[in-house]
N, C-alpha and C positions, 0 to 999 in steps of 0.2 A: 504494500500500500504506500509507503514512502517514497517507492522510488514513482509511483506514477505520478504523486504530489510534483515532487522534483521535475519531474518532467512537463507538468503542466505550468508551474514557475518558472521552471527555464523560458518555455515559450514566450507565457506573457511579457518578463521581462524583457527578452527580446524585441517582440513588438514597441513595448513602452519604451524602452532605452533610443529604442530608433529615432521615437517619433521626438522624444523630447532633445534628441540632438539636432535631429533636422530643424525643429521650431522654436529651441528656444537658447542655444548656443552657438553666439554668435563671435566665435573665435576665429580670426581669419586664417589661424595654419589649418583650419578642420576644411578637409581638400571637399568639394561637394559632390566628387563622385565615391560615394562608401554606402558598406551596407554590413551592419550588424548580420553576421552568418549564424552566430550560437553563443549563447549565453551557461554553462556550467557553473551552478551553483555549489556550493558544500555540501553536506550532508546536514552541518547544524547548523547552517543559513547564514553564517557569518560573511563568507567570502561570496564575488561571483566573480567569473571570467569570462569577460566578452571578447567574441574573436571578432575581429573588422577588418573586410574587403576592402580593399580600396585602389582605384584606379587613379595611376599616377607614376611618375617617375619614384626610386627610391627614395630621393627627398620629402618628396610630397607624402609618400608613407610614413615616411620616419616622425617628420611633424606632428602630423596628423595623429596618428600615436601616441605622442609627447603631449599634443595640447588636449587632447582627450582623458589620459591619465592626470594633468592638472585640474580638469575640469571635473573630474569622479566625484568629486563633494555635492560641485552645484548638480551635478547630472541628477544623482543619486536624492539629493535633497526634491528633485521635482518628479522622481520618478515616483517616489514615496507619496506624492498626493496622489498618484495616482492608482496605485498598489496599495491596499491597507495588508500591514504587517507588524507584529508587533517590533521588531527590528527591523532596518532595511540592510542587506550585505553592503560592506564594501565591495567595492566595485573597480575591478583590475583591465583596464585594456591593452588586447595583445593584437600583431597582423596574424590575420587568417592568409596563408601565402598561396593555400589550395585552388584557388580559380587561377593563377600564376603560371601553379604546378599543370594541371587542366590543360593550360592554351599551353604550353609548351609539349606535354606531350600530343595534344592533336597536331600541332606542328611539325612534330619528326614524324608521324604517322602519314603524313600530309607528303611529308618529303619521299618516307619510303614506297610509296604508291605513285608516286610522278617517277622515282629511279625505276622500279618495277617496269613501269609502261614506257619509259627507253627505253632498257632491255631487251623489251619484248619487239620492241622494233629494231631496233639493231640487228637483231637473232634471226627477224623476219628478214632482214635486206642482205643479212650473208649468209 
């Protein structure tokens, strides 16, 4: 029964964490292409970890990162209006690097399917 809790908290949080950086954290390093992918709570709600997509050059991740774990107080302080809990976790943000990982491998996949089909023509012309 715990862990389905957790997992319903995770989502929410999720959702809420998104919305209230999109609307109400107006930090100019927080890049405007990002997207809260998952939020992992603790087991006794103390902590959470939010992972964040973001498109951007390395810099613009790294900021974005930075000015968001400065900003975990206010985040966390208006998520909480919107969450009743009797605690709200602290709130850690990390880059989620998997959609990165993602486009790079469809990319070598990409590549070994165009070498294949020269190959195959080459093989066909001698």
């Amino acid at each position: 029964m715990a862990v389905k809790r957790t997992d319903k908290l995770n989502s929410l949080l999720q959702e809420v964490i998104s919305d209230v950086i999109k609307r109400e954290v107006k930090n100019p390093h927080v890049h405007p292409l990002f997207s809260v992918t998952s939020v992992n709570i603790t087991p006794d709600l103390s902590e959470a970890t939010v992972s964040i997509s973001i498109v951007g050059s390395d810099d613009e991740r790294e900021k974005t990162v930075r000015a968001l774990n400065t900003a975990a107080g206010f985040i966390a302080v208006n998520s909480s209006k919107k969450i009743v809990l009797r605690h709200f976790p602290t709130l850690l943000f990390i880059e989620d690097s998997s959609v990165e990982k993602q486009m790079h491998i469809d990319n070598l996949i990409r590549q070994i399917a165009q070498e294949r089909s020269t190959r195959k023509l080459t093989e066909e012309d001698a």
